[in-house]
N, C-alpha and C positions, 0 to 999 in steps of 0.2 A: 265159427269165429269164437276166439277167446275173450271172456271178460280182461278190461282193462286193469291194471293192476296200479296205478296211477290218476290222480285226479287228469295232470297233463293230458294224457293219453287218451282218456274217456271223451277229454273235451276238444281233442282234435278226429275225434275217429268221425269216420260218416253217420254217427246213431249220437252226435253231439247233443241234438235239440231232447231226443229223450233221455240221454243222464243229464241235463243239466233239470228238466222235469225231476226225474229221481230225488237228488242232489235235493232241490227245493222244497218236495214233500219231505223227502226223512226230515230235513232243518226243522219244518211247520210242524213235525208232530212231538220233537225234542222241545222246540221253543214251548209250543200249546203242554207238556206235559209237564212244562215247568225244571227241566234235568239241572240246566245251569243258569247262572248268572253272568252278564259280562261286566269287570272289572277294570277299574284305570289304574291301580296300582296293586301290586302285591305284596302282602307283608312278609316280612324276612322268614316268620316261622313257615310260612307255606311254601310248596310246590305246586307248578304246572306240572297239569297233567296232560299228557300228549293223544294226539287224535289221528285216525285216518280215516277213510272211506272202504268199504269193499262194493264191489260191482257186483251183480247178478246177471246175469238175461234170461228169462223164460221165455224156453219155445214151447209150440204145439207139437205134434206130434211128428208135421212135418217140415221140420227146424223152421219156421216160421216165427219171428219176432212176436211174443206175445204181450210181456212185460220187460218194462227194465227197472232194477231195482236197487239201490243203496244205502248200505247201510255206515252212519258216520260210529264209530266206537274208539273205546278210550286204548 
C-alpha cells in the first residue's frame, strides 16, 4: 500500500485512527518546539507561508504495519 499523498486521503483510508495519531504528534512537537505562532491578522509587509503533510508507513520486514508517520513542512 502507498502512503497517502493528501491529508483527505490519509483520513479516509482504513489506517485513519493512526495518521490522525501521526498528524497529532508531529503538531505536539512543532507546537512544544516552539516553530510558529498563530496570528489574527497579517501585516501588509509579510507573507504566508504555505504548509503540507507527508505520509510515511513503516513496515517490518514482513510488510507488517509498524509505524505511521507525518511530517507537516513549509
Amino acid at each position: 500500500m502507498s502512503e497517502p499523498r493528501m491529508l483527505r486521503k490519509a483520513l479516509l483510508s482504513p489506517h485513519s485512527k493512526q495518521w490522525k495519531k501521526a498528524i497529532k504528534s508531529e503538531f505536539n512537537q512543532l507546537v512544544k518546539a516552539k516553530v510558529f505562532d498563530w496570528i489574527e491578522h497579517l501585516s501588509n509587509n509579510k507573507k504566508v507561508i504555505g504548509s503540507r503533510i507527508v505520509f510515511k508507513e513503516k513496515l517490518d520486514g514482513y510488510g507488517k504495519h509498524v509505524k505511521f508517520k507525518a511530517w507537516i513542512v513549509a
